[in-house]
C-alpha positions as CSV (number, residue, x, y, z in Angstrom):
1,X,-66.4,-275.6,-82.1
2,X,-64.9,-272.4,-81.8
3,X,-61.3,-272.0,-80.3
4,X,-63.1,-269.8,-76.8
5,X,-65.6,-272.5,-76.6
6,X,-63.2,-275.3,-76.6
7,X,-61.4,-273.4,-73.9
8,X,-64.0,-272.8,-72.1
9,X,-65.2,-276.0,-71.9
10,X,-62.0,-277.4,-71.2
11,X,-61.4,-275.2,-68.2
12,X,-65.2,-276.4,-67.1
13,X,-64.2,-279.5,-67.1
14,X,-60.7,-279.1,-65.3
15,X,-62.5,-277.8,-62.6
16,X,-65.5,-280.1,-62.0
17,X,-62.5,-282.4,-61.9
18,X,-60.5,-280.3,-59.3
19,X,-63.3,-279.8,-57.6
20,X,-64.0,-283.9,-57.5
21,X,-60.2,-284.9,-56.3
22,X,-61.0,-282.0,-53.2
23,X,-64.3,-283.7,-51.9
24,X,-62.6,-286.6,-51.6
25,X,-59.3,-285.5,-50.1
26,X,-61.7,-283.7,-47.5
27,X,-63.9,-286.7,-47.4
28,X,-60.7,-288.7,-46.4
29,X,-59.2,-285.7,-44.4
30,X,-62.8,-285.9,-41.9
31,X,-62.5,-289.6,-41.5
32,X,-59.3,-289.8,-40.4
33,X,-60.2,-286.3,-38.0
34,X,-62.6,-288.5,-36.9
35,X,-61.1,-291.1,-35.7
36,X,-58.6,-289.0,-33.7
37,X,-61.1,-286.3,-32.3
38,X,-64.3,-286.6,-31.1
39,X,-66.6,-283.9,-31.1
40,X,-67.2,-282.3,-27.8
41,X,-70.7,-281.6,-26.7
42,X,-71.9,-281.0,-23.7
43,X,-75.4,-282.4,-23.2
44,X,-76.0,-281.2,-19.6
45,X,-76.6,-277.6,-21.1
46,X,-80.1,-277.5,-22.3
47,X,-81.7,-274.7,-23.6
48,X,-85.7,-273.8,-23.5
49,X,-86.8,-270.8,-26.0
50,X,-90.0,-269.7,-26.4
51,X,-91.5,-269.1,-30.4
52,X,-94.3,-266.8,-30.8
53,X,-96.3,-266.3,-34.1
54,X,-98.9,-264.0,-36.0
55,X,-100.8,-267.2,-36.9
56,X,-103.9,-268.0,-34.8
57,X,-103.4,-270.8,-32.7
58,X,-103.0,-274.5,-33.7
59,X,-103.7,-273.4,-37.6
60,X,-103.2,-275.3,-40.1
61,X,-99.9,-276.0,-41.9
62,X,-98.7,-272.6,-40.7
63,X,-99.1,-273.2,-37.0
64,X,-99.5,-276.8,-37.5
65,X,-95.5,-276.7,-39.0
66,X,-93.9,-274.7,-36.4
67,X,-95.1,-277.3,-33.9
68,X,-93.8,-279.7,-36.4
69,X,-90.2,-277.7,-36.5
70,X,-90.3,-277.6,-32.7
71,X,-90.0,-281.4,-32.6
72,X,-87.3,-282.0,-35.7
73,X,-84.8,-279.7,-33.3
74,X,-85.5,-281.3,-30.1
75,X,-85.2,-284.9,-31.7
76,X,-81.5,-283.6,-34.3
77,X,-80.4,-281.8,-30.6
78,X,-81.2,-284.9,-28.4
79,X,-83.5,-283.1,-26.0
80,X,-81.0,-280.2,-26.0
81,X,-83.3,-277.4,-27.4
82,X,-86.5,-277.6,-26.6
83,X,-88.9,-274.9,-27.6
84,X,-92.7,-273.9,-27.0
85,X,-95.1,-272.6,-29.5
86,X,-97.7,-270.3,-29.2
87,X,-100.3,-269.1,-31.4
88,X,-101.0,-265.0,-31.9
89,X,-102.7,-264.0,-28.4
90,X,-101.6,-267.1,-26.1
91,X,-98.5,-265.4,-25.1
92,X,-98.4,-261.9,-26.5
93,X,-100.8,-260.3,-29.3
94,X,-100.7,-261.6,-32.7
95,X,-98.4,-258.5,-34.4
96,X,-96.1,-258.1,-31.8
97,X,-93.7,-260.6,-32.6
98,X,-91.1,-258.1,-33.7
99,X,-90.9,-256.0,-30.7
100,X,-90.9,-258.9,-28.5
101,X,-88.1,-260.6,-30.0
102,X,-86.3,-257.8,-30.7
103,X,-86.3,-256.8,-27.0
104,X,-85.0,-260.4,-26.2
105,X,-88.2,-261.2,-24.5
106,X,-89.0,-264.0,-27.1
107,X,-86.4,-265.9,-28.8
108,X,-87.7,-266.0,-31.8
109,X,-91.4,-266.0,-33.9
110,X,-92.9,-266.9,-37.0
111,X,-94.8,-264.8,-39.3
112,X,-93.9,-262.6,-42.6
113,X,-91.8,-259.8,-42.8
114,X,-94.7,-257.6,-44.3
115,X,-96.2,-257.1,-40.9
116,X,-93.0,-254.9,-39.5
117,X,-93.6,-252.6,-42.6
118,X,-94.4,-249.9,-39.6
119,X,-91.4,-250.5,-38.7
120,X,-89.1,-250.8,-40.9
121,X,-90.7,-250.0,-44.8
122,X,-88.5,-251.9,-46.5
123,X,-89.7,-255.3,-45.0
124,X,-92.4,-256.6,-46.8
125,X,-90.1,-256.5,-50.3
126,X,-88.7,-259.8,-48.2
127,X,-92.3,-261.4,-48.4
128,X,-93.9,-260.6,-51.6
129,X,-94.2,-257.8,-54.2
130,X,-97.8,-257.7,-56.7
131,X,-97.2,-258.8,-59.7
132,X,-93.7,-259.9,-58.3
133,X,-91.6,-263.1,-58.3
134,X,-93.5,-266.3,-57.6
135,X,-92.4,-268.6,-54.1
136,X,-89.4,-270.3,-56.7
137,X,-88.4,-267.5,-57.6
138,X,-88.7,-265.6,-54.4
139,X,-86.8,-268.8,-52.9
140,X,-83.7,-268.5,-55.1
141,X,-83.6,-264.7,-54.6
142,X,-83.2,-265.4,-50.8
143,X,-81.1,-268.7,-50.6
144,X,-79.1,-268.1,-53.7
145,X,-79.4,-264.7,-55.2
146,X,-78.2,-262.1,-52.3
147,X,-80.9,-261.8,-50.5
148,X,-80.7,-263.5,-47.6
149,X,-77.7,-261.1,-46.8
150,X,-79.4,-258.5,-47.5
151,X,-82.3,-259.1,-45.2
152,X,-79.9,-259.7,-42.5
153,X,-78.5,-256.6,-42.7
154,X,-81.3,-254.7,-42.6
155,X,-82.8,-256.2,-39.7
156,X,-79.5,-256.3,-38.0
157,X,-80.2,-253.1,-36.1
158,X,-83.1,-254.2,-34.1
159,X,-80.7,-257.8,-33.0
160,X,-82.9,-259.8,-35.3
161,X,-82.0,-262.8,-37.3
162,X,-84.2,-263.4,-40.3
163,X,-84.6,-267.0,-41.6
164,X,-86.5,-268.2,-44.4
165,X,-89.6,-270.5,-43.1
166,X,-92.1,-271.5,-45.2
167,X,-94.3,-270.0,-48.1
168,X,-98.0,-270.4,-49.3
169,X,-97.3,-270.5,-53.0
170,X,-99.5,-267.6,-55.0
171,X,-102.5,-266.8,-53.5
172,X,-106.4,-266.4,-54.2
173,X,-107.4,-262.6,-55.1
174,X,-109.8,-263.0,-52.0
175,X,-113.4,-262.9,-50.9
176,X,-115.6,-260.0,-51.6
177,X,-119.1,-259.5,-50.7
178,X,-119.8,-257.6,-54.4
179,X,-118.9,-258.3,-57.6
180,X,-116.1,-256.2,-59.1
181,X,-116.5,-255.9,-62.4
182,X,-114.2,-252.8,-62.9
183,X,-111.8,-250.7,-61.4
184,X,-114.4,-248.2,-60.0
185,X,-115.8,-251.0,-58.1
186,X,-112.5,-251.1,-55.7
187,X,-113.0,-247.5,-54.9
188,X,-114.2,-247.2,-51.0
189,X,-114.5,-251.0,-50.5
190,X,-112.9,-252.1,-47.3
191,X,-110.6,-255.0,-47.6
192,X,-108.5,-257.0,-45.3
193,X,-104.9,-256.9,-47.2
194,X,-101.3,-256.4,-45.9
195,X,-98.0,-255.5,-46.7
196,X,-97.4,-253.4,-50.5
197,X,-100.6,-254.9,-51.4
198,X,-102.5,-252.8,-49.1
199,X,-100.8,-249.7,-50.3
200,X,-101.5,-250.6,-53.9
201,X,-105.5,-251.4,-53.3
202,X,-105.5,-248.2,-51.4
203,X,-103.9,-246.3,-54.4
204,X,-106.5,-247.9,-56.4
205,X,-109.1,-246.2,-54.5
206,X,-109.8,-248.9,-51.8
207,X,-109.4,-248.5,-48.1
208,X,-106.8,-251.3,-46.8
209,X,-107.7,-252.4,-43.3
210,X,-104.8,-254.8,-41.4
211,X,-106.7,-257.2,-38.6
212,X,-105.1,-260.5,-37.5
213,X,-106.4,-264.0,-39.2
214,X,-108.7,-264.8,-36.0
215,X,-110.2,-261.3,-36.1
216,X,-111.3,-262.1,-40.3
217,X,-114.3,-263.9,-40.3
218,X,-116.8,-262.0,-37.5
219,X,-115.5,-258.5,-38.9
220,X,-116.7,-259.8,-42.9
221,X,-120.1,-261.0,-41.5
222,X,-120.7,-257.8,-39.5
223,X,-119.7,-255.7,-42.6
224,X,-116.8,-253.9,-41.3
225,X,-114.8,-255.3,-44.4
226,X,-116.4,-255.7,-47.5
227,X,-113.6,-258.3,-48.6
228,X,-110.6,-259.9,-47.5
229,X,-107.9,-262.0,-49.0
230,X,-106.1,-264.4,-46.6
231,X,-104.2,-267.4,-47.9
232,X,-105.8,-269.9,-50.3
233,X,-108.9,-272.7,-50.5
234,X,-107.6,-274.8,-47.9
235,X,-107.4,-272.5,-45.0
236,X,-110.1,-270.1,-46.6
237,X,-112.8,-272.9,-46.5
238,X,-111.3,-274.0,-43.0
239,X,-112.0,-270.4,-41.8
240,X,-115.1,-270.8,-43.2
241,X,-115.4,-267.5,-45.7
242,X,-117.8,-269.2,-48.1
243,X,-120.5,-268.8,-45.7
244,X,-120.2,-264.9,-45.2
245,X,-118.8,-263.6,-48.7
246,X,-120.5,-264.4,-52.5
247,X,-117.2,-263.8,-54.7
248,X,-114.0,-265.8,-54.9
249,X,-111.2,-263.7,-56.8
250,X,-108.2,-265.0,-58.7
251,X,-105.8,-264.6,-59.0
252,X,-103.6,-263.3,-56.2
253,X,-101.8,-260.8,-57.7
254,X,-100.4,-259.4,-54.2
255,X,-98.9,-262.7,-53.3
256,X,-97.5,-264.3,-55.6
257,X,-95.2,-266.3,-53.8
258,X,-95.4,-264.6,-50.2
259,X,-92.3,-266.2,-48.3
260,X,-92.4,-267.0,-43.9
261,X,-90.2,-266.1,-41.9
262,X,-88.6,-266.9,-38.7
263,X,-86.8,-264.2,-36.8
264,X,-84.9,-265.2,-34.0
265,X,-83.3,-262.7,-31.3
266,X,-79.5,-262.4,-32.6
267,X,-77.7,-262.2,-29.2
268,X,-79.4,-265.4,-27.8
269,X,-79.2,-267.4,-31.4
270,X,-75.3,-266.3,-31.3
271,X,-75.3,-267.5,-27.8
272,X,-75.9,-271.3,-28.8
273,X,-73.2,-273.7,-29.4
274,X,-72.6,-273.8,-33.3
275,X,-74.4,-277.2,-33.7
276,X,-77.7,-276.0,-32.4
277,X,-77.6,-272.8,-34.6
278,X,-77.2,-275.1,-37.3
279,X,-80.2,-277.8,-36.1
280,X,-82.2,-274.1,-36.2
281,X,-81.3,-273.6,-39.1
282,X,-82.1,-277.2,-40.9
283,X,-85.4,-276.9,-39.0
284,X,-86.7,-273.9,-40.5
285,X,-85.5,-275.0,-44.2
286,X,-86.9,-278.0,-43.9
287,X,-90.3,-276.0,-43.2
288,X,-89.8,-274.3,-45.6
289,X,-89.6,-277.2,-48.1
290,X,-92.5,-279.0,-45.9
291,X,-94.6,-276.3,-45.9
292,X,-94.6,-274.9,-49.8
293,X,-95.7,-278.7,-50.4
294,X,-98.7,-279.1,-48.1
295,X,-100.3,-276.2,-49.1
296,X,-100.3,-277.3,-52.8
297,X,-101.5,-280.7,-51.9
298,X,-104.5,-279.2,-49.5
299,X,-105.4,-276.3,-51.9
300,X,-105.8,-278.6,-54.9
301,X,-108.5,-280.9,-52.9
302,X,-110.4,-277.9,-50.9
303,X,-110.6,-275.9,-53.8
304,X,-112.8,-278.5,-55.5
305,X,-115.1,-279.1,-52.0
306,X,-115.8,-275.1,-52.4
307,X,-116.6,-275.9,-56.2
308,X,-118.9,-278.8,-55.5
309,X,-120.1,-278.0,-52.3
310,X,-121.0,-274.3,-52.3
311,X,-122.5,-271.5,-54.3
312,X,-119.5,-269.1,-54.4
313,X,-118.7,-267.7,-57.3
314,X,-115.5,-268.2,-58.1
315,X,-113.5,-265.9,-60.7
316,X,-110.7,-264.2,-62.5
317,X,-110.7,-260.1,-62.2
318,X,-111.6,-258.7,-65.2
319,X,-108.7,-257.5,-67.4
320,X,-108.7,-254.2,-66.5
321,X,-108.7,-254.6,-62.7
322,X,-105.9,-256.3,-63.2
323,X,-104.2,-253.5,-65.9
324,X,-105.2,-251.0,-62.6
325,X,-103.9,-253.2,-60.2
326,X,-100.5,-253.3,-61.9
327,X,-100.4,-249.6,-63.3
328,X,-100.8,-248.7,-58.7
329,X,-98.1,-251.3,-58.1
330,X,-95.4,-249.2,-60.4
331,X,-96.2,-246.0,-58.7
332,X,-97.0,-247.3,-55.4
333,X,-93.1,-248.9,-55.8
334,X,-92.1,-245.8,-57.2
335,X,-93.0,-243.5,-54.4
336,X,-91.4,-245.9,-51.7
337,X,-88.6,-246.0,-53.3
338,X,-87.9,-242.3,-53.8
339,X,-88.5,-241.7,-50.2
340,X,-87.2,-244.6,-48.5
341,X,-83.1,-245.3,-49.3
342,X,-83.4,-248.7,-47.7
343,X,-86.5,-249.9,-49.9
344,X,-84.3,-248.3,-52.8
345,X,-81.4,-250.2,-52.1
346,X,-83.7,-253.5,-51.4
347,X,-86.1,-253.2,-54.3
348,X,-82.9,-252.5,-56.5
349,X,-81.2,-255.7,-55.3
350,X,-84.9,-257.9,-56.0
351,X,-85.0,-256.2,-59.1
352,X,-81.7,-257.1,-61.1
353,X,-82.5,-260.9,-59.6
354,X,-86.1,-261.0,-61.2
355,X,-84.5,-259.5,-64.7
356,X,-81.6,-262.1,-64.3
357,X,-83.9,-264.8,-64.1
358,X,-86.6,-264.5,-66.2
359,X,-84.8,-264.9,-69.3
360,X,-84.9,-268.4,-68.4
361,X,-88.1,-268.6,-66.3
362,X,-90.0,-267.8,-69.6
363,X,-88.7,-270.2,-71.5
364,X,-88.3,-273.3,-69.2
365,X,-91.5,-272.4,-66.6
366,X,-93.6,-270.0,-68.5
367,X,-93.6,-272.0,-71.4
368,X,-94.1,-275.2,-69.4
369,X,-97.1,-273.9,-68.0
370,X,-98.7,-272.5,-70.7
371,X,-99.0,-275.8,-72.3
372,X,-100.4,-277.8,-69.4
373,X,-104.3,-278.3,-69.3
């Protein structure tokens, strides 16, 4: 062992140690706090927010767990915070969350950043980006890698508070009414896809239409899209696309990993005592965890009833769909980020993570993968 190893492994090892006789000196320190101080909380002030979201309501997983997330912070706050959900159109219409919480007239609402690209273009770099990082990856960008600063700061303007709250996992490529067997087959067709992935399809050649989940299904049968892509074969089967569309793409190369988010109005979430900002915050990462989990359980067994039980045909794009797909990302990417200094300065920052990272994703995850059958 080298002289600079052996250092630096003995002054990893002094530290861990340090680092071990601190937690317990603080461990020590809050017991004996305890006993002299009890914390004061004043449980006649109770607060009542409201959570809208883009999500049709009471929809699976997605709706389904911010009812859930509702119930974990009344039951950590002891009845303190209680707060109502309501699915896209009960309270205010589906896409509007932003505005609404931004103006204080929601608290807070659950959807994905890619919906606010209108408003502010650098947003949907915070749910997904084709051919991007997948929901790990995406996860430790935001959590542990810078980003969740980042995305703070850029939505700080319009008083928003970004959390991360939940994510699919990749998705399916979507459902198309044709079969695409080439590139020229995306030009003209009308698709239902958000975010960068709309602006890639439409450099492509297709025309990117952006209609709320409940608005999907009747506008595919009636032919005013020609495909859409929505989340995966749990919710796709639930919402029932097998019966109006032939072709089942993967895979979804414009979400990889699309992450949720909850945005709460920054005024009123600074307004709570510290504890409840906290219980907010362990409610939507525990989502998060919850949610990234019940979709992989409920896609692996619905994407075997749509095998067995109908005649879609279900598969990959052919190679150089994809090679197009990829080769309209870079420019699309390119473009934004020439005119936009924000997206710049985002896309920058979720670049020099991904190239950080996948040194080691290729050989520990990549490599994993590719030997599992």
């Amino acid at each position: 062992m080298s002289e600079q190893n052996s250092n630096n492994r003995r002054g990893f090892l002094k530290k861990a140690s340090a680092a071990a006789i601190a937690g317990s000196t603080f461990s020590l320190a809050a017991c004996n706090l305890e006993t002299r101080k009890n914390v004061n909380i004043n449980f006649n002030n109770t607060y009542r927010w409201k959570m809208t979201t883009t999500w049709p309501p009471n929809f699976p997983v997605v709706g389904e767990g911010c009812k859930m997330m509702a119930e974990w912070v009344k039951e950590m706050s002891g009845g303190r915070m209680e707060i109502t959900v309501y699915g896209g159109g009960e309270l205010i219409p589906a896409l509007e969350g932003f505005d609404a919480v931004s103006s204080g007239a929601i608290e807070m609402n659950h959807g994905a950043a890619y919906y606010w690209a209108g408003k502010l273009l650098c947003a949907p770099f915070f749910t997904a980006v084709p051919f991007g990082m997948n929901a790990q990856q995406m996860g430790s960008w935001i959590i542990s890698g810078g980003g969740q600063h980042l995305w703070e700061d850029v939505y700080r303007p319009f008083d928003l508070l970004p959390m991360i709250c939940g994510n699919t996992g990749v998705q399916m490529g979507g459902w198309f009414n044709k079969e695409v067997n080439s590139l020229e087959d995306i030009k003209g067709l009308k698709m239902r896809i958000p975010g960068l992935g709309g602006k890639v399809f439409a450099q492509a050649g297709g025309t990117p239409i952006l209609v709320s989940g409940g608005e999907i299904y009747t506008n595919l049968e009636r032919g005013v899209l020609d495909a859409t892509e929505w989340i995966g074969p749990y919710h796709d089967y639930k919402m029932g696309f097998h019966q109006v569309a032939k072709y089942y793409y993967y895979p979804g190369w414009h979400e990889p990993g699309p992450v949720l988010e909850l945005i709460c109005n920054r005024s009123k979430f600074n307004e709570l005592p510290k504890d409840l900002q906290e219980i907010v915050r362990t409610g939507a990462y525990r989502l998060n965890r919850w949610m990234m989990a019940e979709f992989d359980a409920k896609n692996g067994e619905y994407l075997q009833k749509i095998i067995d039980e109908t005649d879609v045909r279900l598969t990959a794009f052919p190679d150089d769909v994809m090679s197009g797909l990829k080769k309209a990302t870079t420019e699309v990417i390119g473009e934004l980020i020439e005119t936009d200094a924000q997206s710049k300065r985002v896309y920058e920052h979720y670049h020099a993570f991904r190239k950080k990272i996948m040194p080691w994703m290729n050989i520990s995850e990549k490599m994993f993968y590719n030997q599992m059958t």
